[in-house]
C-alpha positions, -999 to +999 in steps of 0.1 A: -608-069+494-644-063+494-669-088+490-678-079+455-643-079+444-639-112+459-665-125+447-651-113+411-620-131+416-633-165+421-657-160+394-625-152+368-602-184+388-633-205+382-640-195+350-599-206+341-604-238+360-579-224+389-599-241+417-563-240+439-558-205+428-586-193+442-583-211+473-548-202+486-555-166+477-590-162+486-597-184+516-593-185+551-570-212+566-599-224+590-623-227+558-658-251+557-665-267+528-704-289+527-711-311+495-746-323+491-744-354+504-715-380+513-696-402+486-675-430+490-647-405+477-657-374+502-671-369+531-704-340+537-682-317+553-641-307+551-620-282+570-594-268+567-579-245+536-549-277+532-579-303+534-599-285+508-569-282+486-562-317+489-601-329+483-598-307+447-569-327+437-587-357+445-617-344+424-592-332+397-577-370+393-614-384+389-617-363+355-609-378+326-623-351+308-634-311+307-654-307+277-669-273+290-673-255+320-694-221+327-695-200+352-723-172+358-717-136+371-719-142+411-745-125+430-738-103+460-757-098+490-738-086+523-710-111+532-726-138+506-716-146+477-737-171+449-723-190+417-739-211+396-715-236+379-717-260+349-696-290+340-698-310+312-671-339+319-661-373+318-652-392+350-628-420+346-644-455+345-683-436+346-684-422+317-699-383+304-722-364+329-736-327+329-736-309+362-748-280+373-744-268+410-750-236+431-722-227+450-728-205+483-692-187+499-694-169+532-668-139+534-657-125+567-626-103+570-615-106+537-617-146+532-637-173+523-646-190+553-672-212+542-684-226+505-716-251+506-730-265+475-761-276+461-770-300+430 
């Protein structure tokens, strides 16, 4: 798959809220993932496609509530791809928040290999 077409993908999964989806097809197994900072609940930096996985499940249990979610047409340049995502959710026990995030994926021979984003 080409970067563009990759890049499609993930859009589309994001767009349906199929985080996992995306990940097993679209990622390598050595993947990087980089938050914007540590929380008590994750750490800066994960690797490791199983990892990952398992730190979007943890995310997933913290919801409470998806009220909406957008996802704009990704931007292409070489081997990098750009998304900019919106929640608008409730987290258990904190109540209703409105994110909005950049989200920066690496591609090299056909995967993912790193995602890093930015609030």
């Amino acid at each position: 798959m080409t970067t563009e077409q990759i890049a499609q993908r993930l859009a589309d999964y994001c767009r349906k809220g199929q985080f996992e989806e995306a990940q097993k097809e679209l990622y390598a197994d050595d993947v990087v993932s980089v938050e914007p900072y540590a929380t008590p609940d994750f750490s800066k930096e994960e690797k490791g496609l199983q990892n990952i996985i398992e730190k979007g499940r943890r995310f997933e249990s913290m919801i409470e509530e998806m009220h909406e979610m957008t996802v704009k047409d990704p931007i292409v340049t070489g081997n990098v791809i750009a998304l900019v995502m919106g929640m608008d959710l409730t987290m258990k026990g904190k109540g209703r928040a409105k994110w909005e995030e950049l989200c920066v994926y690496t591609v090299k021979d056909g995967k993912i290999v790193s995602e890093h984003f930015f609030m």
